[in-house]
gemmi code that builds the backbone of each chain (N, CA, C; Angstrom):
import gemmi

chains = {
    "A": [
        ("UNK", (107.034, 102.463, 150.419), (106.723, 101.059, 150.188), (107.562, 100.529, 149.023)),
        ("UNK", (107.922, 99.387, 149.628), (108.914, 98.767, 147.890), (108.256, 97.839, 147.411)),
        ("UNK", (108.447, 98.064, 145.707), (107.332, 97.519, 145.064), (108.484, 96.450, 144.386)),
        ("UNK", (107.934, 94.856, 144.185), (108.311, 94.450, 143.387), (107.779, 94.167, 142.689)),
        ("UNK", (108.617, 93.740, 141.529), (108.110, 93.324, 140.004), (108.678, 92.187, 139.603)),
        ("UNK", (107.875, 91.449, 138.734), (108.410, 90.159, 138.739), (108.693, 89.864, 137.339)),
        ("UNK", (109.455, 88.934, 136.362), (109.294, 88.996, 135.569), (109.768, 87.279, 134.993)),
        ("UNK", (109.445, 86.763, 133.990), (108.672, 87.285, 133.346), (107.203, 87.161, 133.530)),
        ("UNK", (106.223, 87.731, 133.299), (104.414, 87.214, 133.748), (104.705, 85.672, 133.600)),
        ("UNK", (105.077, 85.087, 132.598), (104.447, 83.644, 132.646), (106.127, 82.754, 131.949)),
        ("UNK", (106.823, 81.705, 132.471), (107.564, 81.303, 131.247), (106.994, 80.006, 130.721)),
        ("UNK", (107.619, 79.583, 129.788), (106.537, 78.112, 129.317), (108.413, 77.344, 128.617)),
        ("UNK", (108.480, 76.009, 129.634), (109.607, 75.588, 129.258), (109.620, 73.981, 129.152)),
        ("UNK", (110.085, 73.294, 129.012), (110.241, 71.561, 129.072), (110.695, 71.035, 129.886)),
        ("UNK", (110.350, 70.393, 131.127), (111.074, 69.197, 132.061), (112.396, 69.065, 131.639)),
        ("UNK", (113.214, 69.673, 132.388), (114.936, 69.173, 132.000), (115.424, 70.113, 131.952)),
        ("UNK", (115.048, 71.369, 131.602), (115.342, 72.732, 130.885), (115.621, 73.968, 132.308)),
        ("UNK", (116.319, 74.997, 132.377), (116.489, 75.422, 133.380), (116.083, 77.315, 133.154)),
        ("UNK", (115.146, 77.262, 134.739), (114.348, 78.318, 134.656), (114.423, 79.260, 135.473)),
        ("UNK", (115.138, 80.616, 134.537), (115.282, 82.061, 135.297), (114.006, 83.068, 135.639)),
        ("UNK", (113.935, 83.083, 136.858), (112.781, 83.966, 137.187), (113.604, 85.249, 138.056)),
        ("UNK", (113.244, 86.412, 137.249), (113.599, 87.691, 138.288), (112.567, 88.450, 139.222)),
        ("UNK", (113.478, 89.353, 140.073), (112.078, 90.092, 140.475), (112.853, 91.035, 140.821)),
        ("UNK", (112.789, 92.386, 140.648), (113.183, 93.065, 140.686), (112.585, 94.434, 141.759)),
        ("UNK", (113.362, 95.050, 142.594), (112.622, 96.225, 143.909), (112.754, 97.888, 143.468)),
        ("UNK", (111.793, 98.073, 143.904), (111.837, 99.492, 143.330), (112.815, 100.410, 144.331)),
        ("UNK", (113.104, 99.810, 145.334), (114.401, 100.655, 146.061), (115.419, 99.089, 146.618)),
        ("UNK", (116.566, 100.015, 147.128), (117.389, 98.542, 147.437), (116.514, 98.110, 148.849)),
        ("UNK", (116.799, 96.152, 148.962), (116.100, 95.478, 150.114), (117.248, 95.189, 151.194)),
        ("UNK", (117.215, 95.585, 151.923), (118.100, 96.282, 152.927), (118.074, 94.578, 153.640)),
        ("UNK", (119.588, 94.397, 153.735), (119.978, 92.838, 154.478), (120.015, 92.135, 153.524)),
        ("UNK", (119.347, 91.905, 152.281), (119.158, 90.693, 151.485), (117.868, 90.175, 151.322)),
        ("UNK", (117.472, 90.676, 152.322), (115.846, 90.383, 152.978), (114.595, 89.757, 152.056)),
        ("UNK", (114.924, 89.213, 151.300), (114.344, 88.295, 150.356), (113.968, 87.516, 150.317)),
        ("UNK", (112.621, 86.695, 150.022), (112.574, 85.554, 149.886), (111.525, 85.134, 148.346)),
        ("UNK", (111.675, 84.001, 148.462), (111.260, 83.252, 147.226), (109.979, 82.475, 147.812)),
        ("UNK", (108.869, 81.959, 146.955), (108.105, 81.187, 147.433), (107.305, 80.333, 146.364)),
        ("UNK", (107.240, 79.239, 146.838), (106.379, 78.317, 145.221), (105.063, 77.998, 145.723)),
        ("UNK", (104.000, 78.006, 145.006), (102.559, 78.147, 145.052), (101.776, 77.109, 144.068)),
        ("UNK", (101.122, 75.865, 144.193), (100.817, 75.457, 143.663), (99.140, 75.243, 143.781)),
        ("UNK", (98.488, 75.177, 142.642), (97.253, 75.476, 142.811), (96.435, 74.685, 143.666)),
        ("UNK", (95.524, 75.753, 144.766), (95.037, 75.158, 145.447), (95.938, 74.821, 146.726)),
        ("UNK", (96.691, 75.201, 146.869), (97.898, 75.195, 148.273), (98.409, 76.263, 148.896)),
        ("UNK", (98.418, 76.280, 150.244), (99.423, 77.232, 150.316), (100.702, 77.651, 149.894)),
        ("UNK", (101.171, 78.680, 149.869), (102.803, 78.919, 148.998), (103.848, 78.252, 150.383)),
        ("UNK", (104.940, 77.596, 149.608), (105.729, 77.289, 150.396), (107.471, 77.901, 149.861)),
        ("UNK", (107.745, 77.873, 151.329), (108.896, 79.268, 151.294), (110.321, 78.057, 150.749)),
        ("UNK", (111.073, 78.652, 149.726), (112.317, 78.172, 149.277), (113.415, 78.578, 149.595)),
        ("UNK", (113.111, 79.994, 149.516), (114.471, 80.602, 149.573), (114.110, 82.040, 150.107)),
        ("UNK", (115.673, 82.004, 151.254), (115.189, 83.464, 151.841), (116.619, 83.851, 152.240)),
        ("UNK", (117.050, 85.137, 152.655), (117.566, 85.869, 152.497), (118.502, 85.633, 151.053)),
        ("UNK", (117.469, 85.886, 149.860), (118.004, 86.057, 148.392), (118.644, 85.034, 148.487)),
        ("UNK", (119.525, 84.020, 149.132), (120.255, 82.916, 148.711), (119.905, 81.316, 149.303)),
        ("UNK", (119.869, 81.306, 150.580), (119.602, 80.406, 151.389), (118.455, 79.506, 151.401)),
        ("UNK", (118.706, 77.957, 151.070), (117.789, 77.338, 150.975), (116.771, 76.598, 151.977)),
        ("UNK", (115.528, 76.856, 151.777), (114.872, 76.733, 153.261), (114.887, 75.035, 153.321)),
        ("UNK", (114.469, 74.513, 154.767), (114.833, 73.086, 154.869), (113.804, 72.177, 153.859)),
        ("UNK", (114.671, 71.326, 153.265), (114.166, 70.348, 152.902), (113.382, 70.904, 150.895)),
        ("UNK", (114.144, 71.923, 151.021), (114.419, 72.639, 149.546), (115.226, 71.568, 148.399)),
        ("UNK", (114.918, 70.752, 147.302), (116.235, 70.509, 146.383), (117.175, 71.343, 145.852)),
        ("UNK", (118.068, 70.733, 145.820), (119.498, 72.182, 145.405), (119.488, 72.351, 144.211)),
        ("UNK", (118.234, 71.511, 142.935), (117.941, 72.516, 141.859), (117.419, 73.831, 141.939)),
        ("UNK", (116.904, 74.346, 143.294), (116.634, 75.641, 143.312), (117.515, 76.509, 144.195)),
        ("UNK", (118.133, 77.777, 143.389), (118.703, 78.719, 143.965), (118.409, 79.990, 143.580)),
        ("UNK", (118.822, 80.674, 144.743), (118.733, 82.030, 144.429), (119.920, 83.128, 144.678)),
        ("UNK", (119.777, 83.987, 143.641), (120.949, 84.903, 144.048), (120.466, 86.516, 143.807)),
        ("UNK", (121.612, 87.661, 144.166), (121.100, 89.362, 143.947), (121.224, 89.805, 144.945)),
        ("UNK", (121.234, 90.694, 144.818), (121.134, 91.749, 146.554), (120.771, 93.280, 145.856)),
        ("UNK", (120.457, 94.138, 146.848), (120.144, 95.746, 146.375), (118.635, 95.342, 145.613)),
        ("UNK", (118.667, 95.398, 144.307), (117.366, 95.983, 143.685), (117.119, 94.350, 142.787)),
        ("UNK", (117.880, 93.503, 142.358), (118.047, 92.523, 141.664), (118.245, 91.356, 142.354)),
        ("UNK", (116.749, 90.313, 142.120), (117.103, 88.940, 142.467), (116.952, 88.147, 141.562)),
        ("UNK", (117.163, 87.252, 141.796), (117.226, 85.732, 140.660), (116.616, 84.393, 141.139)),
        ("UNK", (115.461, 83.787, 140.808), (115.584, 82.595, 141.674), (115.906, 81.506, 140.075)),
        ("UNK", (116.703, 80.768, 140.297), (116.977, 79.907, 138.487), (116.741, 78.278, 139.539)),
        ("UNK", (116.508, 77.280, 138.404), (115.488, 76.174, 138.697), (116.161, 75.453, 137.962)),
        ("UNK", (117.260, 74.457, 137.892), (117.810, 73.686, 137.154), (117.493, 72.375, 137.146)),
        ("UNK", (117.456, 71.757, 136.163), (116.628, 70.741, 135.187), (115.277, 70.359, 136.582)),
        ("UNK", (114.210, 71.458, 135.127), (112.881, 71.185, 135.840), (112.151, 69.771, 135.982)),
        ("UNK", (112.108, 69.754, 136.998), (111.165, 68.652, 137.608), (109.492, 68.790, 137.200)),
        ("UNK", (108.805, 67.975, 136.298), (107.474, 67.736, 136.664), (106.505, 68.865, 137.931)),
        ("UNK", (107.308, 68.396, 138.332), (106.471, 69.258, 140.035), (106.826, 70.616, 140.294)),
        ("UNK", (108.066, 71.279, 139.624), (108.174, 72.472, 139.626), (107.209, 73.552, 139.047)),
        ("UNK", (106.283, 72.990, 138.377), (105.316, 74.096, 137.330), (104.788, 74.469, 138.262)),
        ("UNK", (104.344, 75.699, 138.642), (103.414, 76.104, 139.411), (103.957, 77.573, 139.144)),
        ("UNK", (103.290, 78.609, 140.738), (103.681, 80.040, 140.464), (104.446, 80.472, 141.399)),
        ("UNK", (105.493, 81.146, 141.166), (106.495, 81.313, 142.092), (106.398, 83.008, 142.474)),
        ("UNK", (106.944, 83.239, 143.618), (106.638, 84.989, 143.985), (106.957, 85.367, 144.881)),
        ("UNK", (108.405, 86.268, 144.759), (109.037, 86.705, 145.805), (108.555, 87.855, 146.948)),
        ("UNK", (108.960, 87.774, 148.098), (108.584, 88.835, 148.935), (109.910, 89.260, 149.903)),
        ("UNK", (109.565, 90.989, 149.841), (110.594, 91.574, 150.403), (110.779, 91.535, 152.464)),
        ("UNK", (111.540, 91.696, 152.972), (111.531, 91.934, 154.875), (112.629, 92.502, 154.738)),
        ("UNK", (112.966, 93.379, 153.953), (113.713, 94.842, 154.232), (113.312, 95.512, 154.875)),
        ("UNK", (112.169, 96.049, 154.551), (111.147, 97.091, 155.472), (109.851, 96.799, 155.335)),
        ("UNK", (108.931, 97.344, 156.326), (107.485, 97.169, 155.996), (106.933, 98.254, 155.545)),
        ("UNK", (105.938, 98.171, 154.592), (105.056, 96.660, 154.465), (105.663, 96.072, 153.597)),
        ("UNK", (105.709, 94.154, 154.193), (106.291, 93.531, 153.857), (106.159, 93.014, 152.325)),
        ("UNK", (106.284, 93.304, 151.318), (105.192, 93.472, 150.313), (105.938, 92.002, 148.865)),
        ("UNK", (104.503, 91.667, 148.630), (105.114, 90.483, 147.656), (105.290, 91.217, 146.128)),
        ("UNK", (105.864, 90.281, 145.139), (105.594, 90.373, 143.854), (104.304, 90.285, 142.814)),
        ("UNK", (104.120, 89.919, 142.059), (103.079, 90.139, 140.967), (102.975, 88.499, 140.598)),
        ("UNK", (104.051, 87.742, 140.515), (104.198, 86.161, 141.007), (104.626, 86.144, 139.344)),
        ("UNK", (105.205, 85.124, 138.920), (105.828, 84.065, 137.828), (105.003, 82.748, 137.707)),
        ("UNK", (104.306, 83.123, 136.858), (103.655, 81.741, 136.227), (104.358, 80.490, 135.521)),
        ("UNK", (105.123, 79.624, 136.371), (105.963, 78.909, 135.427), (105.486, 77.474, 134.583)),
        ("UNK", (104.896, 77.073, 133.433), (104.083, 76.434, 132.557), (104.679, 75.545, 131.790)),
        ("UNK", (104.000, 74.376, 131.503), (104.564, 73.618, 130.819), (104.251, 73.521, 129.465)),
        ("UNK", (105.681, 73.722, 128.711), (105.676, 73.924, 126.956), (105.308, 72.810, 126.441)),
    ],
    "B": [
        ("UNK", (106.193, 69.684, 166.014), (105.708, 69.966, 164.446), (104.650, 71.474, 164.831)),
        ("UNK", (104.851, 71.898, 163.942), (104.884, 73.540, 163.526), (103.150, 73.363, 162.765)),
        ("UNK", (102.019, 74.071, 163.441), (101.294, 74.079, 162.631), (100.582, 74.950, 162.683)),
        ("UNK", (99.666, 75.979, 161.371), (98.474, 76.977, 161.655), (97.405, 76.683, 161.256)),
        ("UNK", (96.619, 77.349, 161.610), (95.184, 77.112, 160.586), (94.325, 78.712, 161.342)),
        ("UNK", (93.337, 78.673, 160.608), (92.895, 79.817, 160.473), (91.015, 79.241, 159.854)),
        ("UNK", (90.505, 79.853, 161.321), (88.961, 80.165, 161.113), (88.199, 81.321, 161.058)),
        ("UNK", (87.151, 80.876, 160.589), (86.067, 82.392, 161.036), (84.844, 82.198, 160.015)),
        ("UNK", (84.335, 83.215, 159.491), (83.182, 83.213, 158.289), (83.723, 82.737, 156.842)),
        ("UNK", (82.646, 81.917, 156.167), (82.708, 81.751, 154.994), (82.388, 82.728, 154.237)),
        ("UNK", (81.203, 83.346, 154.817), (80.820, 84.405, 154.059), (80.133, 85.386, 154.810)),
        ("UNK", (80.723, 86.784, 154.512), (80.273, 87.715, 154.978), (79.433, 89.112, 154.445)),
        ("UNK", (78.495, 89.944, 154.671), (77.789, 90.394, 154.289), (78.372, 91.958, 153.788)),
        ("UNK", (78.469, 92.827, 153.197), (78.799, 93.860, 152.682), (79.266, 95.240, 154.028)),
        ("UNK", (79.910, 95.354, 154.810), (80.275, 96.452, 155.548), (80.221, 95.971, 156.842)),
        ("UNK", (79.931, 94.405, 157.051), (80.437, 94.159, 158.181), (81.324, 93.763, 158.426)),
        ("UNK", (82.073, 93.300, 159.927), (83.489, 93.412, 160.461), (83.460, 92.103, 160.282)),
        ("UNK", (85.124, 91.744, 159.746), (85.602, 90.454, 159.369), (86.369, 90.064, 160.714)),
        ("UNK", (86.208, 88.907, 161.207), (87.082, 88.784, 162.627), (87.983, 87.202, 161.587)),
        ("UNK", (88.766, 87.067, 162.129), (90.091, 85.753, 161.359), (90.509, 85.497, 162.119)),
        ("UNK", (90.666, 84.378, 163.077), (91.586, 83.855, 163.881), (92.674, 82.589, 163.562)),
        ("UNK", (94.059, 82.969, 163.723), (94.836, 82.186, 163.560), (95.163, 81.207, 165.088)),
        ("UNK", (94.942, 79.887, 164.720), (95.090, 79.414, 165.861), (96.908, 78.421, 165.542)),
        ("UNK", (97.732, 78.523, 166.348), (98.640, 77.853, 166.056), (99.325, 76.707, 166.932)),
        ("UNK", (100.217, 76.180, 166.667), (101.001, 75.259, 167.700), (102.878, 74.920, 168.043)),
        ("UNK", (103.433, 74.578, 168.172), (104.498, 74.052, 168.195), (105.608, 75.584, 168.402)),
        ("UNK", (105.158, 76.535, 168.249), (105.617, 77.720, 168.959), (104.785, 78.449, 169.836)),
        ("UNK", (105.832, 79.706, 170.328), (105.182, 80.461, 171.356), (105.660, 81.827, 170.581)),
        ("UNK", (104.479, 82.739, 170.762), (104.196, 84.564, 170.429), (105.424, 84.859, 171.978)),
        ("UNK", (105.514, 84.073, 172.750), (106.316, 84.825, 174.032), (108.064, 84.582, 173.340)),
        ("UNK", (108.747, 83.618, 172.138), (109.781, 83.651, 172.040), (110.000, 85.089, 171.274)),
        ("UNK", (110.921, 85.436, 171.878), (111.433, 86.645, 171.004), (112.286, 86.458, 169.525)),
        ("UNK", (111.609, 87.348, 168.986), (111.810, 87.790, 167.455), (110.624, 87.073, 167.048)),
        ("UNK", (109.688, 86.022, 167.320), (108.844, 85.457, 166.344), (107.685, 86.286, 165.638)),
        ("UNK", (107.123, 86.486, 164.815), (106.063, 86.980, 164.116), (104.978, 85.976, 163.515)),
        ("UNK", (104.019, 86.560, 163.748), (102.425, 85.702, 163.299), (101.766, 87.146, 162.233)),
        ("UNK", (101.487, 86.835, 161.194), (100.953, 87.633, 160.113), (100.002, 87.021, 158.866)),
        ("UNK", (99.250, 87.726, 158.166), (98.481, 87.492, 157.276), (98.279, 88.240, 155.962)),
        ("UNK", (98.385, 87.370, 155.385), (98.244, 87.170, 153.880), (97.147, 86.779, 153.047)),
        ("UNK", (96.861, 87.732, 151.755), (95.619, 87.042, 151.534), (95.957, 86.765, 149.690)),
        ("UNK", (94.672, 86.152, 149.248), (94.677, 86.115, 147.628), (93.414, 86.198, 147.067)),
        ("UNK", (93.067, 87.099, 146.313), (92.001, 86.724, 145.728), (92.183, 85.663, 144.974)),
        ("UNK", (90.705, 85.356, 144.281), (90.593, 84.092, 143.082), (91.285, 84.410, 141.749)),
        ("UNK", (92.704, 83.555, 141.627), (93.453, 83.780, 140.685), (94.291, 84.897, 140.469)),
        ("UNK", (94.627, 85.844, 141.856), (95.232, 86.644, 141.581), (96.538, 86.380, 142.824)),
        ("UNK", (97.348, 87.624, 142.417), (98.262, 87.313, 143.798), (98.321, 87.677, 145.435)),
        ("UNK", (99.747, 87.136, 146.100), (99.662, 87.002, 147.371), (99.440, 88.570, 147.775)),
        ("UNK", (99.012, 88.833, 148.911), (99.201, 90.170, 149.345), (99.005, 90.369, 150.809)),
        ("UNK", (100.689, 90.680, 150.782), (100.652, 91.208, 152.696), (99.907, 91.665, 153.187)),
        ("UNK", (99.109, 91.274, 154.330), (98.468, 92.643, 155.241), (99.081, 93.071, 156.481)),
        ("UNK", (98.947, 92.132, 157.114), (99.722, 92.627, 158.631), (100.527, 91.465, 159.613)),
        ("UNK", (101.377, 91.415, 159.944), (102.366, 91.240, 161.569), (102.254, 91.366, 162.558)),
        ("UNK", (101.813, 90.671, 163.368), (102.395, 91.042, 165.057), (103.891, 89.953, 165.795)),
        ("UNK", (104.307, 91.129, 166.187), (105.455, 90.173, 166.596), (105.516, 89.839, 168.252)),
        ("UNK", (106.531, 89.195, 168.663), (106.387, 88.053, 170.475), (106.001, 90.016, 170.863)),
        ("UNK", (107.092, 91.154, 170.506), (107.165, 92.098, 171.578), (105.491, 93.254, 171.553)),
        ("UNK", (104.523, 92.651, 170.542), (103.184, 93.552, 170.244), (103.839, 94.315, 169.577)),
        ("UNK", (104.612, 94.429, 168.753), (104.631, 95.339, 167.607), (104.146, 94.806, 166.300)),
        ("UNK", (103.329, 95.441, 165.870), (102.573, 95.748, 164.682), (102.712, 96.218, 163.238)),
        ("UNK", (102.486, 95.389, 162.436), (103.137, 96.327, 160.928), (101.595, 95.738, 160.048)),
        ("UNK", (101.673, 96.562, 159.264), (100.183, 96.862, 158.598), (100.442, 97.274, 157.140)),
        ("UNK", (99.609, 97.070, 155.849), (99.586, 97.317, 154.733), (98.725, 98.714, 154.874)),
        ("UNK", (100.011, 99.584, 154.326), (99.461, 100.812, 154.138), (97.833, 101.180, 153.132)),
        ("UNK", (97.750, 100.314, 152.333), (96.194, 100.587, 152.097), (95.337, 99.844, 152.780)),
        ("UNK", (95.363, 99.553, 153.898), (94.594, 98.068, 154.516), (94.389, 99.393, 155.716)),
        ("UNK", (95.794, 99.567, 156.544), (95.842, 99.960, 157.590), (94.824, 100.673, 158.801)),
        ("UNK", (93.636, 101.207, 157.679), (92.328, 102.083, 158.478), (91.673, 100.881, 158.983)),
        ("UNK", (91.672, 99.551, 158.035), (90.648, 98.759, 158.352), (90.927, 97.846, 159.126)),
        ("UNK", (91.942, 97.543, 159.323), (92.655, 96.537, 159.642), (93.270, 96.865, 161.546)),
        ("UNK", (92.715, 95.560, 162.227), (93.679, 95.609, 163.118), (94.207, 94.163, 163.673)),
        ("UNK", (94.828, 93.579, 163.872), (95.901, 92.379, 164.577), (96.467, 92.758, 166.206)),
        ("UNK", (95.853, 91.496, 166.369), (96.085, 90.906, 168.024), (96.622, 89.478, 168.415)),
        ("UNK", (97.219, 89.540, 169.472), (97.755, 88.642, 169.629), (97.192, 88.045, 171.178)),
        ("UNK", (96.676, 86.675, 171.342), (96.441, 86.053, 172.678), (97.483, 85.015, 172.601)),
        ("UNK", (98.792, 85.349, 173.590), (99.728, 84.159, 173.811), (99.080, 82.898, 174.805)),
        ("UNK", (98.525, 82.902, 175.578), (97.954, 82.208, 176.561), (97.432, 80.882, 175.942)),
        ("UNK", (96.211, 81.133, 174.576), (95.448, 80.535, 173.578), (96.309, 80.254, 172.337)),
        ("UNK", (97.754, 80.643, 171.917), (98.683, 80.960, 171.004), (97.407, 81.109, 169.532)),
        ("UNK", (96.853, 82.098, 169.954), (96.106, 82.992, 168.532), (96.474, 84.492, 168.004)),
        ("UNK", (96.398, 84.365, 166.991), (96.457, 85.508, 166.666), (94.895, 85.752, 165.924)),
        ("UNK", (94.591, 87.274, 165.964), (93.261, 87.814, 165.517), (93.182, 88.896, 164.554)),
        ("UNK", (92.844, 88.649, 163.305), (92.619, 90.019, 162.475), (91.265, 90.392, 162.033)),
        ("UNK", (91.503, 91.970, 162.808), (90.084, 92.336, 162.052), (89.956, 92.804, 161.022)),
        ("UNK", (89.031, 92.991, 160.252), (89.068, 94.070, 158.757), (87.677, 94.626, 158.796)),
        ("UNK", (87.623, 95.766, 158.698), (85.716, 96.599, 158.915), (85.411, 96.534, 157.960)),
        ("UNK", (84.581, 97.218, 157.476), (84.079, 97.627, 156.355), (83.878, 97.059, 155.298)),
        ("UNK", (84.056, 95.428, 155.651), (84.103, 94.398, 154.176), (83.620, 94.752, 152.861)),
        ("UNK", (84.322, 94.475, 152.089), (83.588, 94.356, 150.785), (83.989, 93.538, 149.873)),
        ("UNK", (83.197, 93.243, 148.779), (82.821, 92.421, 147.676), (84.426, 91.756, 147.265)),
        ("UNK", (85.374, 93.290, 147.080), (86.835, 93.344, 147.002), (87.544, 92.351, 147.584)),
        ("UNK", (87.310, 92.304, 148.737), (88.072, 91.712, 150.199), (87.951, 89.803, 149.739)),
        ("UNK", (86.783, 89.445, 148.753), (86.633, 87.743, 148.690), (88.185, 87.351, 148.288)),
        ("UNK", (88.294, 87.015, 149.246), (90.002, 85.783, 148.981), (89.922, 85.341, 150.035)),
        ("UNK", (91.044, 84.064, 149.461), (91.588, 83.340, 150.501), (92.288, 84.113, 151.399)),
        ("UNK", (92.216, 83.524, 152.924), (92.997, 84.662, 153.905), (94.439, 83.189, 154.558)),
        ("UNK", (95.638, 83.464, 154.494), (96.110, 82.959, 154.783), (97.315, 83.177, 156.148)),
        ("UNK", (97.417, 82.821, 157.570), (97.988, 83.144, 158.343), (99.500, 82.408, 158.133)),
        ("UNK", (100.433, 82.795, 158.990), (101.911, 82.461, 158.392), (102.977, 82.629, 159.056)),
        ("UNK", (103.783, 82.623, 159.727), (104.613, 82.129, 160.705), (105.813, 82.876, 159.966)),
        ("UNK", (106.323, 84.123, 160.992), (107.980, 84.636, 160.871), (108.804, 84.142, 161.834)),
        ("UNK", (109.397, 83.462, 161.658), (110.827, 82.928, 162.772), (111.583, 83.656, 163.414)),
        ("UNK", (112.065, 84.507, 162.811), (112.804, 85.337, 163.596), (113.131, 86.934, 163.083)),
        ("UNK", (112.255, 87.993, 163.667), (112.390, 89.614, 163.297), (113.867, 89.963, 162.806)),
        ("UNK", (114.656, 89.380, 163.386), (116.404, 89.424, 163.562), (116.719, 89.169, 162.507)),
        ("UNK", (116.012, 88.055, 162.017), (117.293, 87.658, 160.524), (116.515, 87.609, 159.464)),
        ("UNK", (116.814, 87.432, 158.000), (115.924, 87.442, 156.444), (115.289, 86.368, 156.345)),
        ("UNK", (114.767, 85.645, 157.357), (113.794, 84.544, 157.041), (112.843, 85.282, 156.592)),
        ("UNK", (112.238, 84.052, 156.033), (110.787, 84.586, 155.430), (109.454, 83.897, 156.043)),
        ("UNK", (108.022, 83.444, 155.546), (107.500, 83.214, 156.459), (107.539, 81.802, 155.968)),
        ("UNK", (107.780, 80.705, 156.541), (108.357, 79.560, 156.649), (107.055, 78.370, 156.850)),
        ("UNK", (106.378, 78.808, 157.902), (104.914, 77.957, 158.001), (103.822, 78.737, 157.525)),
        ("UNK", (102.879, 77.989, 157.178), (101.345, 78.559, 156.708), (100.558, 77.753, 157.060)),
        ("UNK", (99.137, 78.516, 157.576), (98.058, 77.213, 157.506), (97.371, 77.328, 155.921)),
        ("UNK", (96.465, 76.331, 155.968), (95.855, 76.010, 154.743), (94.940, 76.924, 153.871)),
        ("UNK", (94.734, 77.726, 154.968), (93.963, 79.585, 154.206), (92.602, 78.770, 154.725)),
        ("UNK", (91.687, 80.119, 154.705), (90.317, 79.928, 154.579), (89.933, 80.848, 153.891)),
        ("UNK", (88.512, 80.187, 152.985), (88.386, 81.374, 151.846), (86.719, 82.060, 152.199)),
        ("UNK", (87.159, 83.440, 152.221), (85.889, 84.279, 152.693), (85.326, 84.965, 151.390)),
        ("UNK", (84.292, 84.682, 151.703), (83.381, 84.934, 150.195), (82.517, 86.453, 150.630)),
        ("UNK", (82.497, 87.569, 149.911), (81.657, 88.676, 150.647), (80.733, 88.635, 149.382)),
        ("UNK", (79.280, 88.907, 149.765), (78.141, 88.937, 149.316), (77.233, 89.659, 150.225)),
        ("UNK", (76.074, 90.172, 149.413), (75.031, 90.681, 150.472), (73.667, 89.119, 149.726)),
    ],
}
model = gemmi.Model(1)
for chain_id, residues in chains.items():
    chain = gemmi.Chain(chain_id)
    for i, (resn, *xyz) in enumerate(residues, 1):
        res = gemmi.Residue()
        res.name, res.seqid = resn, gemmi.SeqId(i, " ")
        for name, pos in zip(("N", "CA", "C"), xyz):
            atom = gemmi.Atom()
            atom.name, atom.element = name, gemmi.Element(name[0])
            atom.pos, atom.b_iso = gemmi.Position(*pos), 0.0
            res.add_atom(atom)
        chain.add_residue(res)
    model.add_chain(chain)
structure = gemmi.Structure()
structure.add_model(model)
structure.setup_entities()
């Protein structure tokens, strides 16, 4: 089973300011097989980004993602108001398809 | 337009069987590569895979779930069905069903319905 890890637990930043979230696999994710997802309270999570780069429809192109093997990145340039929430990647390399620990992203 | 949702008990009693039905629309379990799967959360904690069925009845399961757990698919009704035995207290989260596009490529799961949240109590 590949475990990810996310980091950091929580960041706390200012509207405008641009925000690195990693997540990192305990073996490589075979294809790229990655995805990203934003979660806001009380909602279902909605998918951003998947295979580690590709932005899902109707995504803004302040959010991207990059990495392959064991290292991803999703970075969030000049945060929007509406970006705070919790973000949390999940692997489809192999099953079980297994998520992260999630990124609490907060407003400073 | 692409949509799920997901019924069953609000609340269920300590060691009995959880039944979840995902009811969906705007696709078909008969296109190949698609996947229907579920996800759950407890209160305030995170997402966590449980299981997949894909158009061909293949099956993928969370290795600590896997005894309890089983997923079905009725294309006819476009539902999918998960069971979980043995409920417990543990198991209270939101259960959320979720839409894979295509087995073939690194999508991820792209649609969700709105979750329903099962509360276990005796």
């Amino acid at each position: 089973e590949i475990v990810l890890t996310q980091s950091p637990g929580t960041l706390s930043l200012s509207p405008g300011e641009t925000a690195t979230l990693s997540c990192r696999a305990s073996q490589s994710v075979s294809g790229s097989s990655l995805a990203w997802y934003q979660q806001k309270t009380g909602q279902a999570p909605r998918l951003l980004i998947y295979g580690a780069s590709s932005r899902a429809t109707g995504i803004p192109d302040r959010f991207s993602g990059s990495g392959s093997g064991t290292d991803f990145t999703l970075t969030i340039s000049g945060l929007e108001p509406e970006d705070f929430a919790v973000y949390y990647c999940q692997q489809f390399g192999s099953s079980p398809y297994t998520f992260g620990q999630g990124t609490k992203l907060e407003i400073k | 337009q692409i949509t799920l949702r997901e019924s069953g008990p609000t609340l269920v009693t300590p060691t009995q069987t959880l039944t979840l039905t995902c009811t969906f629309s705007g696709f078909s379990l008969r296109t190949r590569g698609v996947g229907v799967g579920w996800v759950r959360q407890p209160p305030t904690k995170a997402l966590e895979w449980l299981a997949l069925i894909y158009w061909d009845d293949d099956k993928r399961y969370s290795p600590s779930l896997q005894s309890r757990l089983t997923i079905t698919k009725d294309t006819s009704k476009n539902q999918v069905v998960l069971t979980m035995t043995n409920i417990d207290p543990v198991d209270t989260a939101t259960y959320y069903c979720a839409r894979r596009p295509n087995y073939y490529d690194n999508r991820g799961l792209d649609y969700w319905g709105q979750g329903t949240l099962v509360t276990v109590s005796s």
